[in-house]
C-alpha positions as CSV (number, residue, x, y, z in Angstrom):
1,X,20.0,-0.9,1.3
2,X,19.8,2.4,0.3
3,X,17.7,6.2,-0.5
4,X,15.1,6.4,-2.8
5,X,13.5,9.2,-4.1
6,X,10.0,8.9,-4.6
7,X,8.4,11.3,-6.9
8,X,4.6,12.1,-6.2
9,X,1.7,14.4,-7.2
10,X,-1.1,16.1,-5.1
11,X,-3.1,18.7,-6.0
12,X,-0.8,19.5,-9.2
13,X,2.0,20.2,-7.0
14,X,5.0,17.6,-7.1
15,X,6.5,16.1,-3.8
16,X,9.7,14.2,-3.4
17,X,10.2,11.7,-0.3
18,X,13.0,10.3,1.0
19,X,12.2,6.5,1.7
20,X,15.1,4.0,3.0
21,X,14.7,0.7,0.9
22,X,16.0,-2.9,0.6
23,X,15.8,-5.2,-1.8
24,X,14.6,-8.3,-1.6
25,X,13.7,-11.7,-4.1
26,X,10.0,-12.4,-4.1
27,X,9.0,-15.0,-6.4
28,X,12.4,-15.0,-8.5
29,X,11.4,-11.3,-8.8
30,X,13.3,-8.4,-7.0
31,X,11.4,-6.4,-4.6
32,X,12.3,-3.3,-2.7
33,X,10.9,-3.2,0.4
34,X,10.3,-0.1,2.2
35,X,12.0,0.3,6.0
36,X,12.1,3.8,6.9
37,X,10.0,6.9,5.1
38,X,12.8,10.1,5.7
39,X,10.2,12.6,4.6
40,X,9.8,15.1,2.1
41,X,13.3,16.0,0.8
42,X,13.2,19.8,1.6
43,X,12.4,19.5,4.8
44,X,14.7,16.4,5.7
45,X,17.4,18.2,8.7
46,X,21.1,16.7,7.7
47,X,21.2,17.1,11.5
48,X,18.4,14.8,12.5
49,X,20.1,12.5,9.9
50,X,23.2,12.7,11.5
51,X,21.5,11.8,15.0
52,X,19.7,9.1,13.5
53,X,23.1,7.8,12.0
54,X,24.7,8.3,15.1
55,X,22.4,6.6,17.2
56,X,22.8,3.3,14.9
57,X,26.8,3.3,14.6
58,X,26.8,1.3,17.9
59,X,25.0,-1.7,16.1
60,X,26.8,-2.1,13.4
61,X,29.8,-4.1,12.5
62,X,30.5,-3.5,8.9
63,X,30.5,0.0,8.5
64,X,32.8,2.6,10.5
65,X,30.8,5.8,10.9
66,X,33.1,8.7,10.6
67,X,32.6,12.1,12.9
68,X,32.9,14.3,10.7
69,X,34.0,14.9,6.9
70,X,37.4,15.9,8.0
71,X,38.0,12.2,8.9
72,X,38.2,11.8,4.9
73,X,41.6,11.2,3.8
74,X,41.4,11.7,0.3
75,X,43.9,8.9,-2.0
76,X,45.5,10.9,-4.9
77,X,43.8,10.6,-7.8
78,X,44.5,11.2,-11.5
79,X,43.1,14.8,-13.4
80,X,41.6,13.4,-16.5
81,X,40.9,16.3,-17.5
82,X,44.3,17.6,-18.9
């Protein structure tokens, strides 16, 4: 599961949605199936996502849904760039 952007055209002016997808085998072919439409990406709230989100967090059992970004604990890491 995961965000697509979707690209389209209307009236010569380009849009870009937000859709949540899945994939799925139809037929020995892969499939994404569509299970949420976000909206259009500039005018998606990262608050209303973080509601949404939030409201979800009590069904799931894989995934730990941290508070806030200060939660991350960051491993060290090599600099490859010297």
């Amino acid at each position: 599961m995961f965000v697509r952007e979707v690209k389209t055209v209307q009236n010569g002016k380009e849009y870009c949605y937000l859709h949540l997808v899945q994939n799925e085998r139809v037929d020995g072919k892969v499939r994404q199936k569509l299970l949420l439409s976000l909206g259009r990406k500039d005018q998606v709230d990262g608050e209303w996502v973080d509601q949404v989100v939030g409201a979800l967090k009590d069904y799931t059992k894989k995934t730990q849904v941290l508070e806030s970004v200060e939660e991350i604990e960051p491993k060290e890491a090599k600099n490859w760039l010297y």
